[in-house]
C-alpha positions in Angstrom: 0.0 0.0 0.0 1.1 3.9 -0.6 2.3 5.4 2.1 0.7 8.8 2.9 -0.3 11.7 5.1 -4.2 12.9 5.0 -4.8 16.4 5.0 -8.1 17.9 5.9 -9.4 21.8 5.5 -12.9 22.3 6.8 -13.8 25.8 5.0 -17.0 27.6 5.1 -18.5 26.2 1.3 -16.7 22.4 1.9 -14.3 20.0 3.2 -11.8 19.0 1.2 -9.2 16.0 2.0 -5.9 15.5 0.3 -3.6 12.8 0.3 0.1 13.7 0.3 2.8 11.5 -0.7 5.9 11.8 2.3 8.6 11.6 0.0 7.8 13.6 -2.7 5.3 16.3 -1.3 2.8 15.5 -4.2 -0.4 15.6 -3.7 -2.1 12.2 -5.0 -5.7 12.7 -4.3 -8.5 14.8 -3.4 -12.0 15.1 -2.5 -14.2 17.3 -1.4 -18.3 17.4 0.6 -20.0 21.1 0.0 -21.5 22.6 3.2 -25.1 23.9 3.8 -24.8 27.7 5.8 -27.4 29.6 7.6 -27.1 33.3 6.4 -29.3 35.9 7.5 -29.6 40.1 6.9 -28.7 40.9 10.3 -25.6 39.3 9.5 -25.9 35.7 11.2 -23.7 33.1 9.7 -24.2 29.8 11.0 -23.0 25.9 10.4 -24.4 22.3 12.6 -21.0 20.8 13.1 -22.7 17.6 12.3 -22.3 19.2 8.9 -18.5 18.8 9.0 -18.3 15.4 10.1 -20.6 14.2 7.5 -18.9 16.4 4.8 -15.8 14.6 6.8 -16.3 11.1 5.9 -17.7 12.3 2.0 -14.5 13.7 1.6 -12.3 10.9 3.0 -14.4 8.4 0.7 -14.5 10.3 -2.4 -10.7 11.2 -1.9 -9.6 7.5 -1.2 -12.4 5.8 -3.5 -11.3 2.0 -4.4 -7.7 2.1 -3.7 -5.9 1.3 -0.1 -3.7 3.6 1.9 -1.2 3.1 4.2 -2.5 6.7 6.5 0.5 7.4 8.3 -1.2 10.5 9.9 -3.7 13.4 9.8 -3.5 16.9 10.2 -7.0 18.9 10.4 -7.5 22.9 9.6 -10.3 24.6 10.0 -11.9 27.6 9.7 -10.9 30.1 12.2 -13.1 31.4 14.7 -15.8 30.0 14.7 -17.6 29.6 18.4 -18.3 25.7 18.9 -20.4 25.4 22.1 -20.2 21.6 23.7 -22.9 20.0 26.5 -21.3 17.3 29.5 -21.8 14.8 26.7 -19.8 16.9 24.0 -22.5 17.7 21.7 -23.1 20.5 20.2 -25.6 23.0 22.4 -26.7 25.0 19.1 -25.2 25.9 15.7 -21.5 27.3 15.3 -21.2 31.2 14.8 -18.8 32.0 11.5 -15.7 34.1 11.4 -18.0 36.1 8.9 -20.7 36.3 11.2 -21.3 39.9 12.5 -23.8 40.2 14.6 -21.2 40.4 17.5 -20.3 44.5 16.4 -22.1 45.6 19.8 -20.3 42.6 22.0 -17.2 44.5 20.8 -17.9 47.8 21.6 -18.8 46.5 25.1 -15.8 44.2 25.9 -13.7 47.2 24.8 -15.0 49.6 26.8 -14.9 47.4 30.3 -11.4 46.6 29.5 -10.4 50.4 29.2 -10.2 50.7 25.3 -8.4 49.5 22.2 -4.9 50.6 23.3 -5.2 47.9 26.6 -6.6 45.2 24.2 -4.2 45.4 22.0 -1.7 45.1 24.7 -3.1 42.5 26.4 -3.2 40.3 23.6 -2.1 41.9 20.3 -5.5 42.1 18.9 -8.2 44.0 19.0 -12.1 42.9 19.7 -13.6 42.5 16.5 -16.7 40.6 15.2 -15.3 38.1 13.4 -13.4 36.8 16.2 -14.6 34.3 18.9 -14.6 36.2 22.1 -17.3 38.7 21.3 -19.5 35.8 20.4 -19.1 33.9 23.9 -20.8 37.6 25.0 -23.0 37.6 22.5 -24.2 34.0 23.5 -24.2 35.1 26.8 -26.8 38.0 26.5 -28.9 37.2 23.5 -29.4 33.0 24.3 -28.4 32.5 28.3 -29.9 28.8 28.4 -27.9 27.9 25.9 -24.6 29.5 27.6 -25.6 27.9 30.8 -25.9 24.2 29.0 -22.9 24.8 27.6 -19.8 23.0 29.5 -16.5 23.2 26.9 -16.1 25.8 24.0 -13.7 25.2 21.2 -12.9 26.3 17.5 -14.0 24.2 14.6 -11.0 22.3 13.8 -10.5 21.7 17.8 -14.3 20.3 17.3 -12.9 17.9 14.3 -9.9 16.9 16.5 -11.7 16.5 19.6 -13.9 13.9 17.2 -11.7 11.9 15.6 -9.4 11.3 18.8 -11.5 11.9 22.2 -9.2 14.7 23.1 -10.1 18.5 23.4 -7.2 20.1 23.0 -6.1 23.7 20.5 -3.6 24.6 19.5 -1.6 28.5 19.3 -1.9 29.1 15.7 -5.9 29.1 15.8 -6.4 29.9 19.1 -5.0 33.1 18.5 -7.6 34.0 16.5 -10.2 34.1 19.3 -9.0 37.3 20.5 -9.0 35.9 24.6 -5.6 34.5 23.3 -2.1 36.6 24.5 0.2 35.9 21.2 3.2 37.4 23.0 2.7 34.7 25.7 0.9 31.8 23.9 -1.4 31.7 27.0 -5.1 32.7 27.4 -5.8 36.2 28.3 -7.6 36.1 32.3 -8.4 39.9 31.8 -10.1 39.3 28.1 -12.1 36.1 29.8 -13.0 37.5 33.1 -14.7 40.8 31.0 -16.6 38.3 29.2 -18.0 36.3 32.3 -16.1 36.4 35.3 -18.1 33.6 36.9 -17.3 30.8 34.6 -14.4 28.2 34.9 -12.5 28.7 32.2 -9.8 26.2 32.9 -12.6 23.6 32.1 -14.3 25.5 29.7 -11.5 25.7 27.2 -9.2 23.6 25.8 -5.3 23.4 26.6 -2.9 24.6 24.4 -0.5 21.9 22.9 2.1 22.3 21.1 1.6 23.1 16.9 3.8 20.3 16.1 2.6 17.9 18.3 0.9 14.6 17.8 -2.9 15.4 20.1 -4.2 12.2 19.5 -4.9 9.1 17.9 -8.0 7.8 15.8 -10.5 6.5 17.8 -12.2 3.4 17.3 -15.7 4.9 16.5 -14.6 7.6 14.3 -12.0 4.9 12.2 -15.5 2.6 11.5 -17.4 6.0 10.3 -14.6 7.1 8.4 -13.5 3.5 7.1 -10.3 3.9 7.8 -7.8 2.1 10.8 -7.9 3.1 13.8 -4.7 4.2 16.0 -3.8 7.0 13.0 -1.7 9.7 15.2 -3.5 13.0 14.4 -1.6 16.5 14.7 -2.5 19.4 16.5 -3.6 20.7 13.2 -4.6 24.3 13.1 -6.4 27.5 11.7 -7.0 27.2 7.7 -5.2 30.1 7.3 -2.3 28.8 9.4 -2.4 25.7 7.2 -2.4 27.5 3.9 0.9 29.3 5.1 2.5 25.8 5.8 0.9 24.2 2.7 2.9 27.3 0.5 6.1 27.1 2.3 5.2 30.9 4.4 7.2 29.0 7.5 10.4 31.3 7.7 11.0 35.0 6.8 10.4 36.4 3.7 7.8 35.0 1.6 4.7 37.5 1.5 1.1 35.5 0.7 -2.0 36.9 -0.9 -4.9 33.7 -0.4 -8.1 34.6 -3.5 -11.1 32.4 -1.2 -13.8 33.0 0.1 -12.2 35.8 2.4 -9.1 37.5 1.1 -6.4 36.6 3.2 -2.5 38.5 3.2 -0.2 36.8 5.4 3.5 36.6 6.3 5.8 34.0 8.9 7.7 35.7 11.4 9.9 34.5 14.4 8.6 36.8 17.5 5.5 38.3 18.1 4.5 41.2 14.7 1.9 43.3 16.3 0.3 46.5 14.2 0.3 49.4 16.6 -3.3 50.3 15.1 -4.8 46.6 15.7 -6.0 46.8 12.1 -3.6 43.5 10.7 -4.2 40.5 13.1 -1.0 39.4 15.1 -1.7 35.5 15.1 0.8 32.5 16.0 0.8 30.5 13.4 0.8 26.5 13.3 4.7 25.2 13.7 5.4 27.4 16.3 6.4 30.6 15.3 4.2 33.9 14.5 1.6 35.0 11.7 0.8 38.5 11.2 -2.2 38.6 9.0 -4.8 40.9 7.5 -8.3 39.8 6.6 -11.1 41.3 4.3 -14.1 39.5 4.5 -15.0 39.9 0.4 -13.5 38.2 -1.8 -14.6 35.8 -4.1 -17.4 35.7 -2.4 -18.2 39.1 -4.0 -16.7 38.5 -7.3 -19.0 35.1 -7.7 -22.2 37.0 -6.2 -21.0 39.3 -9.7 -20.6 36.6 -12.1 -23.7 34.7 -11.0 -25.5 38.4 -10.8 -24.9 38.8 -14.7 -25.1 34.8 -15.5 -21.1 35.0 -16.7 -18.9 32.2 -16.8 -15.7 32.7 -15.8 -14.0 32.6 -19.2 -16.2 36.1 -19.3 -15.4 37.5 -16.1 -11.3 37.0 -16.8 -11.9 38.7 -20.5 -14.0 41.7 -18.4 -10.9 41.8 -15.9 -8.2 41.6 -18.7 -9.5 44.6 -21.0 -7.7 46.3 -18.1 -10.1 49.5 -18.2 -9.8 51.4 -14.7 -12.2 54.1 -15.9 -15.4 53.1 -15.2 -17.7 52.6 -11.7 -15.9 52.1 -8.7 -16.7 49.2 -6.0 -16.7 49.8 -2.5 -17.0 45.9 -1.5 -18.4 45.6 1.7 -21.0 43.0 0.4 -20.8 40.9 3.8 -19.3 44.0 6.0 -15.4 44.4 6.4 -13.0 43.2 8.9 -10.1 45.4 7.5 -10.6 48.2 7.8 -13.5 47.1 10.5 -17.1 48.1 8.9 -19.3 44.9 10.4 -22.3 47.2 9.2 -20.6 48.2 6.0 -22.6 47.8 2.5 -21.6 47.6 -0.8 -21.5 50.4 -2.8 -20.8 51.4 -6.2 -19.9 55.0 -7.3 -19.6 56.7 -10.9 -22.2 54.6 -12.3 -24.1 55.4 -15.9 -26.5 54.3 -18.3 -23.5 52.9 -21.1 -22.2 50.9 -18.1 -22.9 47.2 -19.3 -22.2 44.1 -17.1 -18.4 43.8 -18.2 -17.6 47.6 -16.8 -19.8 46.5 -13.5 -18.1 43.2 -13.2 -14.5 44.4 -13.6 -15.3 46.8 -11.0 -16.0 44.8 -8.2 -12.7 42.7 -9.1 -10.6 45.5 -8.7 -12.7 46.8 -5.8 -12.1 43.5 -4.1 -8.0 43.4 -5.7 -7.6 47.4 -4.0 -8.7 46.0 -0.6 -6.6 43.1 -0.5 -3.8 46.4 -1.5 -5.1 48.3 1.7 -4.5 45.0 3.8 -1.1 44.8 2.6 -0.2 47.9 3.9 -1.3 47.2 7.1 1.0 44.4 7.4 3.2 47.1 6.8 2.9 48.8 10.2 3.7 45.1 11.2 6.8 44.8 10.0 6.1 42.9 6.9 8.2 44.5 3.6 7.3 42.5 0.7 9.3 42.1 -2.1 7.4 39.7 -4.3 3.7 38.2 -3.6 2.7 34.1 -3.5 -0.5 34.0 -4.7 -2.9 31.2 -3.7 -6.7 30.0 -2.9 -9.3 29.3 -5.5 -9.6 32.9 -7.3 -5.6 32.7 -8.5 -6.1 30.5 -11.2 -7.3 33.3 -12.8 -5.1 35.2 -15.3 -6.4 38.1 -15.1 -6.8 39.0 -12.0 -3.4 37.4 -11.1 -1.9 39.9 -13.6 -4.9 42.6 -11.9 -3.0 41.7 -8.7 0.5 42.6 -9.8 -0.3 45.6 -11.2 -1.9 46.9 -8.3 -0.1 45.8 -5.8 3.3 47.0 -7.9 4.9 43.8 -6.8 5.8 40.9 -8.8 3.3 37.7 -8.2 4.4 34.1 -8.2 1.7 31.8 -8.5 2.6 28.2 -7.7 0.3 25.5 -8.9 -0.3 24.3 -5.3 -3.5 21.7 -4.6 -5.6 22.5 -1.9 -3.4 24.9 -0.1 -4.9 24.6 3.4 -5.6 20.9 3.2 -1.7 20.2 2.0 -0.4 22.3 4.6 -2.4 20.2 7.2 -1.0 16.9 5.7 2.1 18.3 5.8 2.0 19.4 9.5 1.1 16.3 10.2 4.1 14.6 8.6 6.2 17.0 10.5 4.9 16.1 13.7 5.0 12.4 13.1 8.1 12.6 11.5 10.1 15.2 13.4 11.5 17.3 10.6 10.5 19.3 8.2 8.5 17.8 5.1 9.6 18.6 1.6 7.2 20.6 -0.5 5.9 19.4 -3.7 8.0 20.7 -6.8 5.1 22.4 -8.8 5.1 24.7 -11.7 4.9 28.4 -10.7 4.2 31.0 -13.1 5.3 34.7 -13.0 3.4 38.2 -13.6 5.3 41.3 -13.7 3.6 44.7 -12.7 3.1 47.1 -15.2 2.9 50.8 -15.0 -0.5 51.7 -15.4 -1.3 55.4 -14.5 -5.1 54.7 -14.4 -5.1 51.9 -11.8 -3.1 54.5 -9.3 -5.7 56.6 -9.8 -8.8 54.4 -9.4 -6.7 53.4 -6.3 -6.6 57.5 -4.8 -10.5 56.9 -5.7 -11.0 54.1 -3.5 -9.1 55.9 -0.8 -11.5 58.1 -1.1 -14.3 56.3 -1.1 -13.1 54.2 2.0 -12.8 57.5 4.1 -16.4 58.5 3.0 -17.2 55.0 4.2 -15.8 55.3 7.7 -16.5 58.8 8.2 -20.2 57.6 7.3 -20.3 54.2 8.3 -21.1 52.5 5.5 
């Protein structure tokens, strides 16, 4: 049988699984189980973890199909933040709140204002309260649905959920848990001022999981969940970690100097770093990342999420939408795209809004807007990584959106920055097979030699200025809360 490591990445639309060869990186199967969400206007975004072990075991099949495996471990990631509340049995006391769920914005507010403002936040843990993260949903839990909060025995994130599943233990690890914002990134420890301002009654020793090690083996698979699953049971399972966490591993962003920029769902910038990289303004995320060193990161909560709501919008396919993005014309409407709010810079009530729209406008003009709407943010949340520390020199560019040419050339120019875009599988589901190699294994896995293809910026006079537009536009925005 083929030895291999399985790699899981439970995102917001699916769970995909990869299997990753040990010696040569290579990725030699994949499948994939979509997900159901609960949206609402008011801004709810909601999953039944339930959801994600069934999509779990779809995956797993469809990725492994007739063939045998020799599963020498697996490494989970998960989306990050999400609020998993557990019962004394460990089942789940109501449906998981999303990282893009922002119904929390008034939680925030709150929790910053008992803990003496954003400066003290940010020094307690080296983030600020904002909605996407987990802490201000424990408060909004709290107030809005207190019989559920009192049921509730053990919180956890989503991936700790899928861990605590397939081996019995509840356990997190830094990289995700850092993303809660009750997490101290300086001290890899949980924050007793950010907890005790949230309920200073509870036990949080028992309500949240220890913190282990990145790479760390946390378990082994049970019994139970090797029968549901079909595979053996015994498999050591790693720590695992936040999908964003496993992206960076899964395109080598483990050591200084790469710069990523992640096209899914959410636009994602991100960057390794060896000590603690803290923005003095809060707005770029100062997260651990998932082998034990740092990951300053910056978020924008529209991505292709907007660019598909677009395309589907006009009925395009997306052989149009690239020949919209490459005519290159910077001229026409301009995108605010704040479709789902904004986490940088933070709008959780923002809408979107276009500006400098007319009658000749067809769907091409409309379309290409909202790409580079959604390209000039991603710009912004580079520079906030900036005030991190981050300089880049070149950009990888990853997640579902890159395989565009277009808009990977769209990238380059606006950014200014040359863009390398490997042809990496299932970034975030790679980087969690390949975590867990490393914790099995003890050393650091070899990445997959894959093809990689170059754009180079171009000077494009019009772009700068559509960009001093959508400065603009977000200081209208802000100043109007948009």
């Amino acid at each position: 049988m083929r030895r291999v490591f399985l790699g899981v990445d439970c995102g917001t639309q699916a769970t995909k699984v990869v299997l990753r060869d040990p010696t040569s990186g290579e990725v030699v199967a994949v499948g994939r189980a979509p997900h159901e969400i609960v949206e609402r206007d008011d801004g709810t975004r909601e999953q039944d973890p339930a959801w994600w072990v069934e999509a779990l075991a779809i995956a797993i099949r469809d990725a492994v199909r007739d063939e045998r495996f020799d599963i020498a471990g697996i490494g989970v990631s998960g989306q990050q933040h999400g609020l998993v509340c557990l019962d004394e049995r460990d089942r789940p006391v109501r449906a998981a709140k999303l990282w893009n769920d922002t119904t929390t914005a008034r939680e925030c507010e709150d929790l910053t204002r008992r803990l003496g403002g954003e400066t003290r936040v940010l020094k307690l843990t080296g983030n600020l309260l904002l909605p996407g993260y987990t802490a201000p949903k424990i408060a909004w839990l709290l107030a809005h649905e207190p019989e559920a909060y009192a049921r509730t025995r053990r919180m956890c994130l989503p991936h700790d959920y899928l861990n605590l599943w397939l081996t019995g233990q509840f356990v997190t690890e830094a990289g995700d848990a850092s993303g809660t914002a009750y997490f101290d990134v300086r001290g890899r420890r949980y924050s007793d001022a950010i907890l005790a301002a949230i309920d200073e009654r509870r036990d949080w020793k028992r309500t949240l999981p220890p913190v282990a090690r990145s790479l760390s083996i946390v378990g082994t698979l049970r019994d139970q969940a090797a029968k549901s699953l079909g595979l053996e049971a015994g498999i050591p399972v790693s720590a695992g970690g936040g999908d964003n966490m496993c992206a960076a591993i899964g395109c080598d962003v483990v050591a200084d100097g790469p710069v990523a920029v992640s096209l899914g769902t959410s636009g994602t910038v991100f960057a390794y770093r060896g000590r603690p990289a803290v923005d003095p303004l809060g707005e770029a995320a100062a997260f651990c990342d998932s082998t034990d060193g740092w990951l300053p990161l910056a978020a924008t909560l529209n991505c292709t999420s907007a660019t598909e709501w677009a395309r589907e919008l006009f009925a395009m396919d997306h052989a149009a939408v690239d020949a919209a993005v490459a005519d290159g014309s910077a001229d026409g409407p301009a995108f605010l795209p704040y479709l789902s709010g904004e986490r940088t810079p933070n709008r959780p009530h923002g809408s979107g809004v276009f500006v400098g729209l007319r009658a000749s406008h067809e769907r091409e003009a409309i379309v290409r807007a909202v790409v580079q709407g959604v390209t000039f943010a991603l710009a912004y949340a580079l520079q906030t990584l900036g005030r991190a520390g981050v300089g880049a020199k070149e950009i990888t560019l990853v997640g579902g959106g890159s395989a565009s040419d277009a808009w990977a050339q769209l990238c380059a120019d606006i950014f200014e920055l040359p863009v390398a875009r490997p042809a990496i599988v299932e970034a975030a589901a790679s980087g969690a097979g390949r975590q867990a190699q490393w914790a099995v294994e003890g050393t650091r896995p070899q990445l997959a030699r894959v093809p990689s293809r170059r754009f180079e910026p171009r000077p494009r006079s019009e772009l700068r200025e559509a960009a001093q537009r959508m400065a603009a536009l977000r200081e209208i925005a802000g100043a109007n809360r948009l």
